[in-house]
C-alpha positions in Angstrom: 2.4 -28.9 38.4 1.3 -29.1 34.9 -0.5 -31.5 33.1 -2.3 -32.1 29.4 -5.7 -31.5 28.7 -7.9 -34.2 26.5 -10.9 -31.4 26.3 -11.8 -28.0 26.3 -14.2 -25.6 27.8 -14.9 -24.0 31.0 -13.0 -26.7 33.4 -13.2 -26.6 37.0 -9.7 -26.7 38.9 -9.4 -27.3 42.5 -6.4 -25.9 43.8 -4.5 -25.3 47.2 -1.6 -23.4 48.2 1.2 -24.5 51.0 2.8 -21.9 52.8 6.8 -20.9 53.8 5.9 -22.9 57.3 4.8 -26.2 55.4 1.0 -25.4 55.9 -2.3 -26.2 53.7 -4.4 -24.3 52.4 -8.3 -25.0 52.4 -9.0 -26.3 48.8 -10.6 -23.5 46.4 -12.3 -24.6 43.0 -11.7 -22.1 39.9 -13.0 -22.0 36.5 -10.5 -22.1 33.9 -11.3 -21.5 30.3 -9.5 -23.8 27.7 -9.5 -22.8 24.2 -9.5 -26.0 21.5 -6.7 -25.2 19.4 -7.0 -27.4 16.0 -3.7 -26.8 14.2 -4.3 -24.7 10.7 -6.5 -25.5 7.7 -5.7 -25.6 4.2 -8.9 -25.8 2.4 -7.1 -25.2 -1.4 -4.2 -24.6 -3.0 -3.4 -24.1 -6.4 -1.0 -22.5 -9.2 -1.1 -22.0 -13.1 0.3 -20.6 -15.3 -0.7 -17.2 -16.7 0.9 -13.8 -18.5 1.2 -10.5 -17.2 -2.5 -9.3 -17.1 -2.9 -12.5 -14.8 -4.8 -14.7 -17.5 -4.2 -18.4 -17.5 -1.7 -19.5 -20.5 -0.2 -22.3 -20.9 2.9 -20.5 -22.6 3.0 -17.6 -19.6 5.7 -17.0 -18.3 4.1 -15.8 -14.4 2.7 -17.6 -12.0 -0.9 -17.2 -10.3 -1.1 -19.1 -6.5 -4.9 -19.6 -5.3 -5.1 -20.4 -1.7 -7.5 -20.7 1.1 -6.8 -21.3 4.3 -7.9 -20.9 8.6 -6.6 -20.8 11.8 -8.5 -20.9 14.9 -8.7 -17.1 16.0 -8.6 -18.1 20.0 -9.8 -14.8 21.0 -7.6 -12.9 19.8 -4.6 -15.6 21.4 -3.5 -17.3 18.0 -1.5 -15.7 15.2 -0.3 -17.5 11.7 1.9 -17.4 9.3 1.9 -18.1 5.7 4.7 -18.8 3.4 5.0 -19.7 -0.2 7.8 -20.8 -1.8 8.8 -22.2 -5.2 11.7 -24.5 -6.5 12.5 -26.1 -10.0 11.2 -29.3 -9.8 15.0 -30.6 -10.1 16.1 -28.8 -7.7 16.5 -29.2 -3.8 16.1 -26.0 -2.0 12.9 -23.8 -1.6 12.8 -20.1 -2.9 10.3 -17.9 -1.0 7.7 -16.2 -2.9 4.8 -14.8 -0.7 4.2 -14.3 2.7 1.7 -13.3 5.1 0.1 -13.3 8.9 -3.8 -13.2 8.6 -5.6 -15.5 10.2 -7.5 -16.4 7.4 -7.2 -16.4 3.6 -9.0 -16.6 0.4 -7.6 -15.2 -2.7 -5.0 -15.2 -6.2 -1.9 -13.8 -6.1 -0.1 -12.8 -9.4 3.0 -11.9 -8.5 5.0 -10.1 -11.1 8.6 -11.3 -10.4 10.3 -13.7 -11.2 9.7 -15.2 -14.1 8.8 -18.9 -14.5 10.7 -19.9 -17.5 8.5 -22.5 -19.5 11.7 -25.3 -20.5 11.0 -26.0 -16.5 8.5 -27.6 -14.0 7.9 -26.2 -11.0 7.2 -27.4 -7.5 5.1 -25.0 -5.1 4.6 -25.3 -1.9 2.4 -23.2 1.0 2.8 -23.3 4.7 0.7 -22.2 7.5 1.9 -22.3 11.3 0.2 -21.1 14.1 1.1 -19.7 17.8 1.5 -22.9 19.0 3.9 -24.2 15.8 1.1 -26.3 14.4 1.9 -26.6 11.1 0.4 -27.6 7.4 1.6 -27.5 4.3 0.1 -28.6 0.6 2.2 -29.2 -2.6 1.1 -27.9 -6.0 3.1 -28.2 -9.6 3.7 -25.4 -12.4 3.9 -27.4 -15.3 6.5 -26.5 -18.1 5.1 -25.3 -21.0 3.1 -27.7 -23.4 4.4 -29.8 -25.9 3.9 -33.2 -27.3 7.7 -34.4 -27.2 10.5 -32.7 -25.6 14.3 -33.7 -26.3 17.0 -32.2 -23.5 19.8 -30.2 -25.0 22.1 -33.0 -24.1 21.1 -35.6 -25.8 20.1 -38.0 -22.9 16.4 -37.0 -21.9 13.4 -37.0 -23.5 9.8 -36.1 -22.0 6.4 -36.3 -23.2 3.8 -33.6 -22.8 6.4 -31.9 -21.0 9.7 -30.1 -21.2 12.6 -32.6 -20.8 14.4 -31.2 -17.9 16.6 -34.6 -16.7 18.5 -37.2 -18.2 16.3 -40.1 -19.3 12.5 -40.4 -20.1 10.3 -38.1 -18.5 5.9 -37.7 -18.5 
């Protein structure tokens, strides 16, 4: 028989067997041990743009990703893993770009490839799942390069303080 738990800790669980012939056992009380298990954390996530020696430019053509994030260690009974993945911000489908399993995480990565061309914006985004597929994600943008007034090589867009990657007017 199984049923959910509302709390953790050291639980007592009374417990009797029946045997092949259809008889009881005398009740027994165990102590189980339930871990809380919180899904991940993301405490910060980040991009910008920078050049190759990693510092931030506007122009730069790289990307630098700043994350932080936890998950619940269990005793050694919960694993994670990370995943960042990038995608023109006109675009529908995800490109992965870093990956990772430790439990926790606090750094900037400066990946050298690919390129983030500066005509485009950029949508990042980082997930975390645990043992138990508790999962988090957080959204961050890589802005297109700066400008004042952008028009699209077709004619029909326009964008302000941005590249104009669509049709239409864009901020």
């Amino acid at each position: 028989i199984s049923t959910g738990l509302s709390t953790s800790g050291t639980l007592p669980l009374k417990v009797r067997v029946k045997d092949s012939r259809g008889r009881w056992s005398a009740y027994k009380t165990v102590n189980v041990v339930v871990w809380a298990a919180p899904p991940p954390h993301i405490q910060a996530f980040s991009v910008y743009r920078c050049n190759a020696e990693g510092v931030a430019n506007d122009e730069g053509i790289f990307i630098a990703v700043r994350y932080k994030y936890t998950v619940v260690n269990l005793d050694g009974g919960n694993t994670a893993n990370m995943t960042v993945e990038y995608k023109r911000s006109t675009d529908d489908t995800y490109t992965p770009l870093l990956t990772g399993t430790a439990l926790t995480a606090d750094t900037t990565v400066k990946p050298t490839t690919p390129v983030f061309s500066t005509d485009y914006q950029y949508d990042v985004r980082i997930t975390v799942t645990d043992a138990f597929d508790q999962t988090v994600t957080a959204d961050a943008v890589l802005p297109s390069g700066k400008v004042i007034l952008d028009l699209a090589a077709n004619g029909l867009g326009i964008a302000f303080g941005k590249t104009a990657e669509q049709d239409g007017v864009d901020f």
